[in-house]
Chimera marker file (.cmm) of the C-alpha trace (Angstrom):
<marker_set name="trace">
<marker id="1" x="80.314" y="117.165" z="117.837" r="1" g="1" b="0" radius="0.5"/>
<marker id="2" x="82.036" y="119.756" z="115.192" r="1" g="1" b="0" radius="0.5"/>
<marker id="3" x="81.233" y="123.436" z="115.479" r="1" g="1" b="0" radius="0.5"/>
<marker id="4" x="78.378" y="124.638" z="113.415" r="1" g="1" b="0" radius="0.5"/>
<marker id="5" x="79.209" y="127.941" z="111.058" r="1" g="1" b="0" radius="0.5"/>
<marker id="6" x="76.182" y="129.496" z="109.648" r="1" g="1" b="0" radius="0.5"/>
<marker id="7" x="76.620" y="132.490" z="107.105" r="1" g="1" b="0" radius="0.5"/>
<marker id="8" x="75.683" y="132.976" z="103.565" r="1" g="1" b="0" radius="0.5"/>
<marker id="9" x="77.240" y="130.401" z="101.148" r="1" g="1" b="0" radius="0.5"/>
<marker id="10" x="77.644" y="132.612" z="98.208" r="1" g="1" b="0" radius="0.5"/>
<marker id="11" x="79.285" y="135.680" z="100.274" r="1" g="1" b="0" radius="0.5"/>
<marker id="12" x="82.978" y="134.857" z="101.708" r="1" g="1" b="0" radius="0.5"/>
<marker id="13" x="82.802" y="138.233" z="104.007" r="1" g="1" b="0" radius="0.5"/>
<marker id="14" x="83.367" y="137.840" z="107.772" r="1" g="1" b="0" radius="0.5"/>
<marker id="15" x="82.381" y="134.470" z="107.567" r="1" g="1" b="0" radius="0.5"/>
<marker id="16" x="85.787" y="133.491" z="105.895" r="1" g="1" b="0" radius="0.5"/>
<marker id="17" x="87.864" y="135.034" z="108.875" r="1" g="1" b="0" radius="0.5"/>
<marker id="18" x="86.138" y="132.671" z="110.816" r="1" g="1" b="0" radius="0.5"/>
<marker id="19" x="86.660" y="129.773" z="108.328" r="1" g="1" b="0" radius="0.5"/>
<marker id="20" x="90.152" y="130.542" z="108.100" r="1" g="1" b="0" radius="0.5"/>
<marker id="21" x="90.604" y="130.313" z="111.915" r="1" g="1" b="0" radius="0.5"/>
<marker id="22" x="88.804" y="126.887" z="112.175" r="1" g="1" b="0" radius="0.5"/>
<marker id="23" x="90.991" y="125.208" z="109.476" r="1" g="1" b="0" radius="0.5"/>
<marker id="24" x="94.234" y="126.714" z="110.966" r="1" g="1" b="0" radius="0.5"/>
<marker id="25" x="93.531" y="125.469" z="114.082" r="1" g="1" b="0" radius="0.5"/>
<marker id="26" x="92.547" y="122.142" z="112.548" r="1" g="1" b="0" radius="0.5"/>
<marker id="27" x="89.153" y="121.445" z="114.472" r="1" g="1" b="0" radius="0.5"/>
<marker id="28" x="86.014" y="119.779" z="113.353" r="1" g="1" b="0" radius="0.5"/>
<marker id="29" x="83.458" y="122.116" z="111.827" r="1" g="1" b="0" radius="0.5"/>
<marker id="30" x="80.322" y="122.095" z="109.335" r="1" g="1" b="0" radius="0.5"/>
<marker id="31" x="79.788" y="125.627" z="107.318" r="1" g="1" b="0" radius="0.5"/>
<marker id="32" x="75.819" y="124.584" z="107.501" r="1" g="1" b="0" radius="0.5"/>
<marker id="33" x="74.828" y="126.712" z="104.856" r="1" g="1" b="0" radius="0.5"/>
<marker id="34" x="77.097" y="125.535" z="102.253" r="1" g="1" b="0" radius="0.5"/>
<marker id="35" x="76.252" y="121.604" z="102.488" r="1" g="1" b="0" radius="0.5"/>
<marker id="36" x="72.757" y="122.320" z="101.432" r="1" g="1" b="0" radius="0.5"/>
<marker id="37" x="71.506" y="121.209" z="98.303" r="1" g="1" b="0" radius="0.5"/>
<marker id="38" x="70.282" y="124.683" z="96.932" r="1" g="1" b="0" radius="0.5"/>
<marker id="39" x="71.193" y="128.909" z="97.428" r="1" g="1" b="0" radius="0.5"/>
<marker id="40" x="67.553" y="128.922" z="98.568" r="1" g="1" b="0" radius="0.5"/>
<marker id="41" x="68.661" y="125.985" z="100.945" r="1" g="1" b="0" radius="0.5"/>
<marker id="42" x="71.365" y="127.771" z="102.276" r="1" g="1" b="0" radius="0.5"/>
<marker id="43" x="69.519" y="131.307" z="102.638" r="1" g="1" b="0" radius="0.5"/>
<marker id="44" x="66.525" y="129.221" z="104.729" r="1" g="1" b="0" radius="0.5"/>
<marker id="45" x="68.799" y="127.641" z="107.037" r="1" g="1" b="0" radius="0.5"/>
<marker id="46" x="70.007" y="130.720" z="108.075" r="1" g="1" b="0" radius="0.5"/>
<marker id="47" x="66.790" y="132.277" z="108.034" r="1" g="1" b="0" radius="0.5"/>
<marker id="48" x="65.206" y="129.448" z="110.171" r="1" g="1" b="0" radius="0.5"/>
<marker id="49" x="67.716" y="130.384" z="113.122" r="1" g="1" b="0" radius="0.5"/>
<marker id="50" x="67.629" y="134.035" z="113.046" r="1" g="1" b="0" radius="0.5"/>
<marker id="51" x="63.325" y="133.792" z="112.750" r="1" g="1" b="0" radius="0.5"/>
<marker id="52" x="63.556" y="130.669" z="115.539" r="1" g="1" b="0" radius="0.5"/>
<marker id="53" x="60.958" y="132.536" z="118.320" r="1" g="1" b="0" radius="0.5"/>
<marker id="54" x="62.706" y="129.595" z="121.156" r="1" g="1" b="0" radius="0.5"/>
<marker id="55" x="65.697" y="131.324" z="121.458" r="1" g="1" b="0" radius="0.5"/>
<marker id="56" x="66.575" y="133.964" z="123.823" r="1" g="1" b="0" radius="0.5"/>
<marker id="57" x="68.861" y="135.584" z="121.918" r="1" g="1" b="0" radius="0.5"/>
<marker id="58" x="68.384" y="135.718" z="118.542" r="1" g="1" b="0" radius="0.5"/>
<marker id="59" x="71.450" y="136.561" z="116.615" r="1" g="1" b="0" radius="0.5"/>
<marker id="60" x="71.827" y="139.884" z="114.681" r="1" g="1" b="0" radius="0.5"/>
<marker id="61" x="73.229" y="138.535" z="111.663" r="1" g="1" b="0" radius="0.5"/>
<marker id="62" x="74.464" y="135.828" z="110.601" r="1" g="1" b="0" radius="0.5"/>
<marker id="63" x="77.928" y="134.858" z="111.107" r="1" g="1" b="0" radius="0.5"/>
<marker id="64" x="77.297" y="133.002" z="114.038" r="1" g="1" b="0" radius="0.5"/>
<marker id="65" x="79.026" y="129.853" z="115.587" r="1" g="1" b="0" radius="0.5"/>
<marker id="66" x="77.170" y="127.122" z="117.329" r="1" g="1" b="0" radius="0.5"/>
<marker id="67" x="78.574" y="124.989" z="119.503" r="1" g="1" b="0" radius="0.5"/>
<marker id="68" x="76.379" y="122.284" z="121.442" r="1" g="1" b="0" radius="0.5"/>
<marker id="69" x="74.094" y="124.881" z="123.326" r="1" g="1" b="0" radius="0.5"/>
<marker id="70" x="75.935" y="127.540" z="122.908" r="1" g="1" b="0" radius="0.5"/>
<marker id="71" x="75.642" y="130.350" z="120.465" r="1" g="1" b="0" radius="0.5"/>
<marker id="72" x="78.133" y="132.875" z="119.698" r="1" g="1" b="0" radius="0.5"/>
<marker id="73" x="77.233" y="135.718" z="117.394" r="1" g="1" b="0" radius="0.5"/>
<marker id="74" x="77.047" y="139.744" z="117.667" r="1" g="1" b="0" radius="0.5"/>
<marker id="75" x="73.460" y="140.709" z="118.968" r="1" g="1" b="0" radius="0.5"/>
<link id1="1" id2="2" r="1" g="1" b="0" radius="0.2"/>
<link id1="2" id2="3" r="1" g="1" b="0" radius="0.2"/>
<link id1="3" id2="4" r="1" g="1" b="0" radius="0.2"/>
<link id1="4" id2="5" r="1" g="1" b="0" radius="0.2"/>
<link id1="5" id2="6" r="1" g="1" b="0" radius="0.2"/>
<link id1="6" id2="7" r="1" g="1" b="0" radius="0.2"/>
<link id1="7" id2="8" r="1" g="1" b="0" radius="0.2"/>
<link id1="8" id2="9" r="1" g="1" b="0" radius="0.2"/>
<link id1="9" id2="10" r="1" g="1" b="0" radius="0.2"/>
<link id1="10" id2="11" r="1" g="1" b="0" radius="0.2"/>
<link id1="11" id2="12" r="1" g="1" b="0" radius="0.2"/>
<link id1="12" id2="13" r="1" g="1" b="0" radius="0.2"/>
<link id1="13" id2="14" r="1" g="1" b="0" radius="0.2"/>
<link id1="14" id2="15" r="1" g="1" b="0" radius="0.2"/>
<link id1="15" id2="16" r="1" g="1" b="0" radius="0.2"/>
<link id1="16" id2="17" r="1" g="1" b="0" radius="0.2"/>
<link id1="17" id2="18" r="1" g="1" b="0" radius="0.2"/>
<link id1="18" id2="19" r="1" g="1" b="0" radius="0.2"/>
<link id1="19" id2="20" r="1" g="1" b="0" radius="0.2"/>
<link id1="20" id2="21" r="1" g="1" b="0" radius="0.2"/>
<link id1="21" id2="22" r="1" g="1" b="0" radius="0.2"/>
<link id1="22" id2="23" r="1" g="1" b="0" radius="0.2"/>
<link id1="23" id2="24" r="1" g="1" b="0" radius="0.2"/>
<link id1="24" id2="25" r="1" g="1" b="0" radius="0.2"/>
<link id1="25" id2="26" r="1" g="1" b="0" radius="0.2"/>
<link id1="26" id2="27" r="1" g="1" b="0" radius="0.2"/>
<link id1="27" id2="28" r="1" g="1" b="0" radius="0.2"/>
<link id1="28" id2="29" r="1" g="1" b="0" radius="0.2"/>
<link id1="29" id2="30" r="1" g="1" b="0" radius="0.2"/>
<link id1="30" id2="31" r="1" g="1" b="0" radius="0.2"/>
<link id1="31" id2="32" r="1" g="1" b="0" radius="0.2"/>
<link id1="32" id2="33" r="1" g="1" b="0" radius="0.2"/>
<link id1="33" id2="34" r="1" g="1" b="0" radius="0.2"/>
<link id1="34" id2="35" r="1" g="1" b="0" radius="0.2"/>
<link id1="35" id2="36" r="1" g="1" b="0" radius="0.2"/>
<link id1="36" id2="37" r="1" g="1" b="0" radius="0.2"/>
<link id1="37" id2="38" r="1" g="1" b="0" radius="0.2"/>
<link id1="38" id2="39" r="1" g="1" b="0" radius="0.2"/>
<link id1="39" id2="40" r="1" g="1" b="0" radius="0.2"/>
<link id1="40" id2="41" r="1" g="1" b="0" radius="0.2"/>
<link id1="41" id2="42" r="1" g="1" b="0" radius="0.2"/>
<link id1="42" id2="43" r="1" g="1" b="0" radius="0.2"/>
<link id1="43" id2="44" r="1" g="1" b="0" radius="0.2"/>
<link id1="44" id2="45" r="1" g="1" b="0" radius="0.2"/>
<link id1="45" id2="46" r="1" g="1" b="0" radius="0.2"/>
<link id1="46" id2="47" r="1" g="1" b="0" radius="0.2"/>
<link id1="47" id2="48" r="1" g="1" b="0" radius="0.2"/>
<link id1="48" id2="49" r="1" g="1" b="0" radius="0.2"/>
<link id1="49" id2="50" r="1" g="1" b="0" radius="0.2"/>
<link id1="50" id2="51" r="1" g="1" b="0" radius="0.2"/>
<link id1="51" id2="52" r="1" g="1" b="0" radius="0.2"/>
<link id1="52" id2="53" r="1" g="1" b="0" radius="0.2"/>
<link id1="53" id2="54" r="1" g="1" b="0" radius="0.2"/>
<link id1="54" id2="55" r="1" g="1" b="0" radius="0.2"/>
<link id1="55" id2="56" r="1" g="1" b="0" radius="0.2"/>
<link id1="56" id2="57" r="1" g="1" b="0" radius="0.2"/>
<link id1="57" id2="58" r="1" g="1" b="0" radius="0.2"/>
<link id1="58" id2="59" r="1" g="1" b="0" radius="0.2"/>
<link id1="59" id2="60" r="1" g="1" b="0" radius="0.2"/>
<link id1="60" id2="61" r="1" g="1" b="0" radius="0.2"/>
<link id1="61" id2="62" r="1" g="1" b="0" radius="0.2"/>
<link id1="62" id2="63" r="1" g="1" b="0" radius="0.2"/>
<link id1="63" id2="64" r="1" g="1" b="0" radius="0.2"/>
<link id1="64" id2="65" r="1" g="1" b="0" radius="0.2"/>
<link id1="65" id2="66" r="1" g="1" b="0" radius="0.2"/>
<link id1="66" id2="67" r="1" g="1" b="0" radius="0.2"/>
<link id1="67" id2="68" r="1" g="1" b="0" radius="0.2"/>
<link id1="68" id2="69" r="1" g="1" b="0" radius="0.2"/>
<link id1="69" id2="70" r="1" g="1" b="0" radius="0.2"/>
<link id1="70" id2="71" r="1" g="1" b="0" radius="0.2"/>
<link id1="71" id2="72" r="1" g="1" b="0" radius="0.2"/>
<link id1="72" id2="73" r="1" g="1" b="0" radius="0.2"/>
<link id1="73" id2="74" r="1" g="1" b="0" radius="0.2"/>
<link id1="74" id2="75" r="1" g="1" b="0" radius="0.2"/>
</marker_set>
């Protein structure tokens, strides 16, 4: 299963560091956000995780990498 990279998909910011480090390294990844259909798409994506009440840690902000179960993100 390819990591999952959530962050806006009309801002290149911090996200992109991270981008830059998954192609270099040459693993499987989907930026979530920008495969959506729509900006509002994208933004409610994101917004679904960061409002998701099952979580125990919700992340700060998005970016934040998902693999499997696990989360990584600043909190």
């Amino acid at each position: 299963m390819p990591y999952q990279l959530y962050y806006w998909s009309h801002v290149q910011g911090r996200g992109e560091v991270i981008r830059l480090a998954l192609e270099e390294a040459g693993v499987d990844y989907t930026d979530v956000a920008r495969e959506q259909n729509s900006e509002e798409e994208s933004r409610n994506v994101i917004l679904n995780v960061l409002q998701d009440k099952t979580l125990s840690r919700v992340p700060f902000a998005p970016p934040f990498l998902v693999d499997g179960g696990i989360m990584i993100a600043q909190a």
